[in-house]
C-alpha positions in Angstrom: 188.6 92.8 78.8 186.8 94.0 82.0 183.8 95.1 80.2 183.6 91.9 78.5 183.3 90.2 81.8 180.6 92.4 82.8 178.9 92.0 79.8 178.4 88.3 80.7 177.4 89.5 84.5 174.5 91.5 83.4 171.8 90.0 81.3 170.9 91.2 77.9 168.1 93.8 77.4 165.8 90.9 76.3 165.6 89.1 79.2 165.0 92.3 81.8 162.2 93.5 79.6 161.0 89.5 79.4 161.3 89.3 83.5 159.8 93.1 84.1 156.6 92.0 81.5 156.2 88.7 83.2 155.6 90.2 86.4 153.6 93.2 85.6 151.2 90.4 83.9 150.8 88.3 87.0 150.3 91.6 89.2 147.3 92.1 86.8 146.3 88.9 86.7 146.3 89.1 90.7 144.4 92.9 90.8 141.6 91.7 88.1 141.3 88.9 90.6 141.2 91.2 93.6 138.7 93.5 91.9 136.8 90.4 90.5 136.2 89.0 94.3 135.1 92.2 95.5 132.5 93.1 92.9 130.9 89.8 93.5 130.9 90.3 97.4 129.5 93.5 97.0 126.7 92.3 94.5 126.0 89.4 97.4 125.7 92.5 99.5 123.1 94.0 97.8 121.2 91.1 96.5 120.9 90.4 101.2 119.8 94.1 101.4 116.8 94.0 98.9 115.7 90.6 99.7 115.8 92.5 103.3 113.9 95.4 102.2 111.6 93.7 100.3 110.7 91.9 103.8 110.0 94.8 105.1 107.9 96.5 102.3 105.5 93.2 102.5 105.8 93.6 106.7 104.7 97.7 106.4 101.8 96.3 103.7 100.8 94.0 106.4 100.8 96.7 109.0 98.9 99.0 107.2 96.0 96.4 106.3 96.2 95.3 110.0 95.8 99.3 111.3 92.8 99.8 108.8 91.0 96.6 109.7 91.2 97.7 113.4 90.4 101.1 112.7 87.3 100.3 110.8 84.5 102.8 111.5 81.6 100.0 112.1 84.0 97.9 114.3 85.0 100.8 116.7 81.4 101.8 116.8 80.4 98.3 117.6 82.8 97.4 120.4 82.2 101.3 121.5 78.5 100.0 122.1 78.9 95.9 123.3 82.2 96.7 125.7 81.6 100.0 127.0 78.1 100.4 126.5 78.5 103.7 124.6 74.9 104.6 122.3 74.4 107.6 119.8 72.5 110.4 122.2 69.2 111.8 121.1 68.1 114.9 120.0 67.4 116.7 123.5 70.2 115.2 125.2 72.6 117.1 122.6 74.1 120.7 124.2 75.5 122.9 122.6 78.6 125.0 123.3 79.4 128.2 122.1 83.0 129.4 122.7 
């Protein structure tokens, strides 16, 4: 007669399994969520860093065609000549130095 009673108490095989299922579903529901959310933050993450290094790949192009523009050969020689008054020297005003 006891174990009748706790027969009742307890609930049948069925409905553990049932309730242990049910929640191991909505936990995996809730970490393919989880893991969902963070790939997509992550790929905002790097989409931001290339558009940022692509900024910079088109500011060091820049650069580099601003250095060789003022670098150019005939305009150092030219503002060598009008600003400091600078001239190639002739022929006998050339020494040469032997070490």
């Amino acid at each position: 007669m006891l174990t009748e009673h706790f027969s009742k108490l307890l609930p049948d095989k069925a409905a553990v399994l049932a309730v242990v299922l049910t929640l191991a579903c909505a936990l995996s529901a809730l970490g393919i969520i989880q893991s969902t959310h963070r790939a997509r933050m992550l790929y905002t993450d790097l989409e931001q860093r290339e558009s940022y290094a692509w900024a910079l790949e088109e500011n060091w192009s820049r650069l580099l065609l601003e250095h060789s523009t003022w670098a150019a050969h005939h305009r150092v020689e030219r503002l060598a000549r009008r600003d400091l008054g600078m001239r190639v020297p002739g022929f006998e005003e050339i020494e040469l130095v032997e070490p």
